[in-house]
Chimera marker file (.cmm) of the C-alpha trace (Angstrom):
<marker_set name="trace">
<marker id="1" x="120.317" y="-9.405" z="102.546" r="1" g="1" b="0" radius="0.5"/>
<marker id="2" x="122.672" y="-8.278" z="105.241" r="1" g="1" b="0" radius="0.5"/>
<marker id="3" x="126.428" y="-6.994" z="104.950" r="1" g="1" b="0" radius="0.5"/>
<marker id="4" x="127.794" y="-10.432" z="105.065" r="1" g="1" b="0" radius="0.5"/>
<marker id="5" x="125.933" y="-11.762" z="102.620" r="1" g="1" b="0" radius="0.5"/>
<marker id="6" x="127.112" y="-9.120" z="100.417" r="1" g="1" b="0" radius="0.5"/>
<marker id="7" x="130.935" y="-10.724" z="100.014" r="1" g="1" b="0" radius="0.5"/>
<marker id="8" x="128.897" y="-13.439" z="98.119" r="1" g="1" b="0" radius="0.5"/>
<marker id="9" x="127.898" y="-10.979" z="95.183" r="1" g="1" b="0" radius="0.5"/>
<marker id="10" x="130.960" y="-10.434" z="93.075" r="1" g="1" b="0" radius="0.5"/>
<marker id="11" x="130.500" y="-9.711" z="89.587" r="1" g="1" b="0" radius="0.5"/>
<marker id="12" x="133.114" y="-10.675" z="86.818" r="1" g="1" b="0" radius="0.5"/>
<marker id="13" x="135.283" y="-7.584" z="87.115" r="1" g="1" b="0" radius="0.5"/>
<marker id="14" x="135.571" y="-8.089" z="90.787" r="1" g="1" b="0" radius="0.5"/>
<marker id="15" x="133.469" y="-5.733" z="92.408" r="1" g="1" b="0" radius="0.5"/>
<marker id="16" x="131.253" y="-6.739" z="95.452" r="1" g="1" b="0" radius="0.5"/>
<marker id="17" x="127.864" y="-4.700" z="96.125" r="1" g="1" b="0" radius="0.5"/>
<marker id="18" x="125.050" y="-6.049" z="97.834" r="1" g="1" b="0" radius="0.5"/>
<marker id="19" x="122.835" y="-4.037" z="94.831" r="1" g="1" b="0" radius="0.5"/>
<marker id="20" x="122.085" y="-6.732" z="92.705" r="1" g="1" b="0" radius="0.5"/>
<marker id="21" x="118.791" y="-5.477" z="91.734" r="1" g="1" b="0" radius="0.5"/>
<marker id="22" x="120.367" y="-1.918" z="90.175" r="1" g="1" b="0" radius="0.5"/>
<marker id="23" x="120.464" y="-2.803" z="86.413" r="1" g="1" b="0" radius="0.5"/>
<marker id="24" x="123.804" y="-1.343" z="84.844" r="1" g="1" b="0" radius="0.5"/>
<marker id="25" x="122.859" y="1.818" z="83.070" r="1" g="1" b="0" radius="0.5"/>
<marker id="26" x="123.203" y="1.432" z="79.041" r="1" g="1" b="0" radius="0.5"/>
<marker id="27" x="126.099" y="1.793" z="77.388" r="1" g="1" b="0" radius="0.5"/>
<marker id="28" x="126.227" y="3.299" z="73.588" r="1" g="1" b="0" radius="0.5"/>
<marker id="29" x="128.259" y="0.217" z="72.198" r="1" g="1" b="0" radius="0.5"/>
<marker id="30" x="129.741" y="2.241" z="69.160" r="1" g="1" b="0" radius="0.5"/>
<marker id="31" x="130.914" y="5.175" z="71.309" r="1" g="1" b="0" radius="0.5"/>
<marker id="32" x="134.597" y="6.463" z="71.085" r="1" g="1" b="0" radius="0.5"/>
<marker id="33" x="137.528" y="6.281" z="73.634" r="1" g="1" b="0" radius="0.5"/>
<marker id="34" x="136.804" y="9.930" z="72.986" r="1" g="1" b="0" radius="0.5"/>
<marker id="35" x="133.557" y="10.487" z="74.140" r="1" g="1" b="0" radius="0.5"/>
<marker id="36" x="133.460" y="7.788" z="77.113" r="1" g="1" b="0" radius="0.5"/>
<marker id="37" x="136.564" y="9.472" z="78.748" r="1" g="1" b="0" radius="0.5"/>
<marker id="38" x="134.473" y="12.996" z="78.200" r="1" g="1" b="0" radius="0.5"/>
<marker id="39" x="131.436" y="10.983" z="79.712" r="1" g="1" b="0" radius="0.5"/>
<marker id="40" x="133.690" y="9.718" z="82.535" r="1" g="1" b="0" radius="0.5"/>
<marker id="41" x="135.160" y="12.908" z="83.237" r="1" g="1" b="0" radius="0.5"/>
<marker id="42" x="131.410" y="14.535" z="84.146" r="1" g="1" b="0" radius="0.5"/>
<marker id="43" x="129.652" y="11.660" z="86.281" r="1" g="1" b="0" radius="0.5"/>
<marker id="44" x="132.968" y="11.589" z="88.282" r="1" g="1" b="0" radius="0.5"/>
<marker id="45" x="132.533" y="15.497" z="89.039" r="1" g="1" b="0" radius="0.5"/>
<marker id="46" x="128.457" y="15.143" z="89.609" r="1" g="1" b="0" radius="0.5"/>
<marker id="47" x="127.824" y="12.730" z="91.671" r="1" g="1" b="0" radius="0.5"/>
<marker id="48" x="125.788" y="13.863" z="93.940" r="1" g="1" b="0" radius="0.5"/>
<marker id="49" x="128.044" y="13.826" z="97.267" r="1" g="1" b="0" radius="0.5"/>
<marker id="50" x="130.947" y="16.337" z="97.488" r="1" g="1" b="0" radius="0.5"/>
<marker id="51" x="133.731" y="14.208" z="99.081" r="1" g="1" b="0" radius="0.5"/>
<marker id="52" x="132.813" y="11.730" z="96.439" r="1" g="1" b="0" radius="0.5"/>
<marker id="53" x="132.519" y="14.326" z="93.718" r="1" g="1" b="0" radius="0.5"/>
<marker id="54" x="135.904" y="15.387" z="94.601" r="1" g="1" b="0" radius="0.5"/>
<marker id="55" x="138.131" y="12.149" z="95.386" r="1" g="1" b="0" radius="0.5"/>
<marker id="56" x="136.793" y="10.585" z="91.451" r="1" g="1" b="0" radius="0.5"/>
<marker id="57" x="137.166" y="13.788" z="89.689" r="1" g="1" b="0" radius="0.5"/>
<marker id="58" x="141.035" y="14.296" z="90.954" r="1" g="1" b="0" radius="0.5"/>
<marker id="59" x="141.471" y="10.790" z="89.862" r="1" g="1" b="0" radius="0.5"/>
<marker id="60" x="139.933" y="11.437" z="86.678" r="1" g="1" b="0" radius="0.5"/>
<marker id="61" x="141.799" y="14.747" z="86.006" r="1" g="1" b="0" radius="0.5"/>
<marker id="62" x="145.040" y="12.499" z="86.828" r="1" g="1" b="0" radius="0.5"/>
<marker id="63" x="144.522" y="9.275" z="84.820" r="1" g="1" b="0" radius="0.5"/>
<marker id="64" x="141.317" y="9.299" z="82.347" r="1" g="1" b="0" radius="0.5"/>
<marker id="65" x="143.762" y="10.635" z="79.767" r="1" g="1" b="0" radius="0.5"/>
<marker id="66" x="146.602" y="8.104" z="79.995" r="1" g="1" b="0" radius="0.5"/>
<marker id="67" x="143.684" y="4.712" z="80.481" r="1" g="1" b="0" radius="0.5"/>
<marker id="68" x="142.772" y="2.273" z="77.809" r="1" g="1" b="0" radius="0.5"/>
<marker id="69" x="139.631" y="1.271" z="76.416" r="1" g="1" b="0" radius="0.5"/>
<marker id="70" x="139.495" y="-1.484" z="78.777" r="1" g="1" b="0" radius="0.5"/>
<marker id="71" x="140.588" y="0.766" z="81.493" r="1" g="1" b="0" radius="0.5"/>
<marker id="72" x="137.856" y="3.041" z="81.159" r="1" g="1" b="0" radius="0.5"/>
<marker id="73" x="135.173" y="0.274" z="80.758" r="1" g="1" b="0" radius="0.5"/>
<marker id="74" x="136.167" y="-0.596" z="84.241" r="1" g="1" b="0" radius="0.5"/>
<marker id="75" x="136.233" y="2.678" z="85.856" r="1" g="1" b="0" radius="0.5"/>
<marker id="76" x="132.924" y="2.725" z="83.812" r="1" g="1" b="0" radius="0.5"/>
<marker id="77" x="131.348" y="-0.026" z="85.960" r="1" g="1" b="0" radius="0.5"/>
<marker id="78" x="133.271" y="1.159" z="89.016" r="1" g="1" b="0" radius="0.5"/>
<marker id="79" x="131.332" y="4.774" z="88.683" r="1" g="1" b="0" radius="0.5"/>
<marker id="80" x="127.980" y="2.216" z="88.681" r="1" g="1" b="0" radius="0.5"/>
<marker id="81" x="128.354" y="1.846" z="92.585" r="1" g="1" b="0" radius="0.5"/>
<marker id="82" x="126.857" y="4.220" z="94.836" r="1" g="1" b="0" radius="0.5"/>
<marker id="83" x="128.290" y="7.031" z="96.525" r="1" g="1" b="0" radius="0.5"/>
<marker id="84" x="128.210" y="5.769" z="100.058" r="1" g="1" b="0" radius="0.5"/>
<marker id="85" x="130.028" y="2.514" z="98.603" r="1" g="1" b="0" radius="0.5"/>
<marker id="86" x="132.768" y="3.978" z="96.551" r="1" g="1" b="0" radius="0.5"/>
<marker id="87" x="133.201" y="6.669" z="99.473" r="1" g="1" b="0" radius="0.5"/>
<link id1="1" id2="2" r="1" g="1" b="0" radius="0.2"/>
<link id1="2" id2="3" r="1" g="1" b="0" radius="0.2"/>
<link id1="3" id2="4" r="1" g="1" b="0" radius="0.2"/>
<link id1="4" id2="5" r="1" g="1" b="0" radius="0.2"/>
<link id1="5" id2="6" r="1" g="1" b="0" radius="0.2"/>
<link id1="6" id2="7" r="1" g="1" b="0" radius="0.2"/>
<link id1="7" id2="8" r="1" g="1" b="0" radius="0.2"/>
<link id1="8" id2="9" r="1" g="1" b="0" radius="0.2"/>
<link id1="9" id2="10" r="1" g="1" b="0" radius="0.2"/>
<link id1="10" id2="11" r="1" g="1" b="0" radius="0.2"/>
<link id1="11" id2="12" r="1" g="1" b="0" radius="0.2"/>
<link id1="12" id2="13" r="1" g="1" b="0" radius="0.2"/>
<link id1="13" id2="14" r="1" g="1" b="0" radius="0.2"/>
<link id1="14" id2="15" r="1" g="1" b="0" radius="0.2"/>
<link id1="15" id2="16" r="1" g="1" b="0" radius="0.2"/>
<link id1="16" id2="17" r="1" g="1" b="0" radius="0.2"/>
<link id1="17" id2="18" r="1" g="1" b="0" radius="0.2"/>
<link id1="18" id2="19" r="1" g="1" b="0" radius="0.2"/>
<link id1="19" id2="20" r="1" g="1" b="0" radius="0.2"/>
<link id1="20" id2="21" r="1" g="1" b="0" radius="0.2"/>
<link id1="21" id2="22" r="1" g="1" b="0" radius="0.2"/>
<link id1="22" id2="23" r="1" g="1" b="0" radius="0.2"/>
<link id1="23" id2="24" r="1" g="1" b="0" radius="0.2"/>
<link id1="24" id2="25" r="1" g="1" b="0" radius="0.2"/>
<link id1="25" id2="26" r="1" g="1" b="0" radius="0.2"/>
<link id1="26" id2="27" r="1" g="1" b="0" radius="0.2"/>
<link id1="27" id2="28" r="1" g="1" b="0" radius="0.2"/>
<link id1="28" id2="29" r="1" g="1" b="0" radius="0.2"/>
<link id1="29" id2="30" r="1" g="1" b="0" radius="0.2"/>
<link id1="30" id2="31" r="1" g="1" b="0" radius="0.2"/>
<link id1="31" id2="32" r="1" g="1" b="0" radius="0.2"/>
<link id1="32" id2="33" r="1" g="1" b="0" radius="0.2"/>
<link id1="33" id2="34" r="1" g="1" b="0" radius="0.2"/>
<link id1="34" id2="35" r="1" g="1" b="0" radius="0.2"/>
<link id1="35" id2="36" r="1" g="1" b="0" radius="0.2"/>
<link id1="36" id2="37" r="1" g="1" b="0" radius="0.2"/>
<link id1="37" id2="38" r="1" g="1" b="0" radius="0.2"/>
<link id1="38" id2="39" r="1" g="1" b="0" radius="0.2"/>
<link id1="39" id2="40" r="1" g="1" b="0" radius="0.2"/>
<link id1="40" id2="41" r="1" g="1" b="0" radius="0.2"/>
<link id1="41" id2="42" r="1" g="1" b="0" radius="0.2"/>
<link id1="42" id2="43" r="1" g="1" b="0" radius="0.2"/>
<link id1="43" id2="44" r="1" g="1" b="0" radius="0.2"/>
<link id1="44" id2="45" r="1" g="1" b="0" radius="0.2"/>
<link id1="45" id2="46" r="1" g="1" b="0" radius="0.2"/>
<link id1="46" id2="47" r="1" g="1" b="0" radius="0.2"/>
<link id1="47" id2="48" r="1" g="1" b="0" radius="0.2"/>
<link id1="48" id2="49" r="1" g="1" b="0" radius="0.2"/>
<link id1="49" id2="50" r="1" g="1" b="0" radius="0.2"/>
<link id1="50" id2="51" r="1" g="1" b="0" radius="0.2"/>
<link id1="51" id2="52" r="1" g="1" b="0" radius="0.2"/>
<link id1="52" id2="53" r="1" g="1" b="0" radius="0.2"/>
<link id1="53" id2="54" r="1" g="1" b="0" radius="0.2"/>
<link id1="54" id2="55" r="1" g="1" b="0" radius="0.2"/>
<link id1="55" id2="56" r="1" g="1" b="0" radius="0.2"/>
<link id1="56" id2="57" r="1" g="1" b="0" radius="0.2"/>
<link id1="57" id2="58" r="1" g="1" b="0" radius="0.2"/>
<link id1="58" id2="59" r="1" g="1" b="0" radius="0.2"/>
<link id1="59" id2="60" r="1" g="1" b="0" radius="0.2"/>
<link id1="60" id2="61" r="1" g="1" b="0" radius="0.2"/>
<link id1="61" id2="62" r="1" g="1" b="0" radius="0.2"/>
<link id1="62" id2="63" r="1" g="1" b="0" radius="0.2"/>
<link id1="63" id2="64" r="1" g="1" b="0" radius="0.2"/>
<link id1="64" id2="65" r="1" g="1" b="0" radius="0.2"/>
<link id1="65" id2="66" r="1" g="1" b="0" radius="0.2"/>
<link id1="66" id2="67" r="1" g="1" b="0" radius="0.2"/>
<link id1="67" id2="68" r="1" g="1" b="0" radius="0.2"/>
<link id1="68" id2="69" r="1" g="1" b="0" radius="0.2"/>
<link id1="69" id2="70" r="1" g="1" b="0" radius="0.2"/>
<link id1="70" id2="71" r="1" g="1" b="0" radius="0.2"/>
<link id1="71" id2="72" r="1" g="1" b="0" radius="0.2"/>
<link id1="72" id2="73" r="1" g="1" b="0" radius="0.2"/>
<link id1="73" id2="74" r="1" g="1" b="0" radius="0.2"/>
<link id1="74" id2="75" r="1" g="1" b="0" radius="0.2"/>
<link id1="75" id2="76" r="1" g="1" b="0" radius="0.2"/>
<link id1="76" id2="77" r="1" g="1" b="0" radius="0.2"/>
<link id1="77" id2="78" r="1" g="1" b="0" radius="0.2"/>
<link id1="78" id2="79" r="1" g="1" b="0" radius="0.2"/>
<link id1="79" id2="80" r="1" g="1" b="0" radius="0.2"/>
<link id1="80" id2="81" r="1" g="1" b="0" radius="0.2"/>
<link id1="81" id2="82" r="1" g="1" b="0" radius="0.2"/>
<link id1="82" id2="83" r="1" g="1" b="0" radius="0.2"/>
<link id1="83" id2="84" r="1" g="1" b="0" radius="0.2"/>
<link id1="84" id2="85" r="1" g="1" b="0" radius="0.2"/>
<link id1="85" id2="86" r="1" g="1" b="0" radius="0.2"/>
<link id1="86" id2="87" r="1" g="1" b="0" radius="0.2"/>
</marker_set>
């Protein structure tokens, strides 16, 4: 699949990656606004690529705290992408 074909692949939520074939990681259903924000707050700081690493954990340290549920399912997904994407 090349780049252009890419714009075809939106999921529901709006995001476009040309990844289809990465299954979404699992997700604890039952787990607390608590606990995903903690969860949140880590895979934005370990990432893997520094400028990534620190652009997602700034916005984490800024906003995690003030999102809702639905919020953070989102950013949730949005973390899903890879680094060079999201960077």
């Amino acid at each position: 699949m090349d780049h252009d074909d890419a714009r075809d692949n939106i999921d529901p939520d709006g995001f476009q990656t040309p990844y289809t074939n990465l299954p979404p990681l699992p997700r604890d259903p039952d787990e607390s606004l608590q606990t995903i924000r903690a969860r949140l707050t880590y895979q934005s700081r370990k990432r893997g690529i520094l400028e990534t690493d620190l652009l997602l954990s700034t916005f984490a340290k800024e906003f995690l705290g003030k999102m809702t549920l639905d919020e953070c399912k989102r950013f949730d997904k949005f973390l899903d992408e890879p680094d060079w994407d999201i960077y």
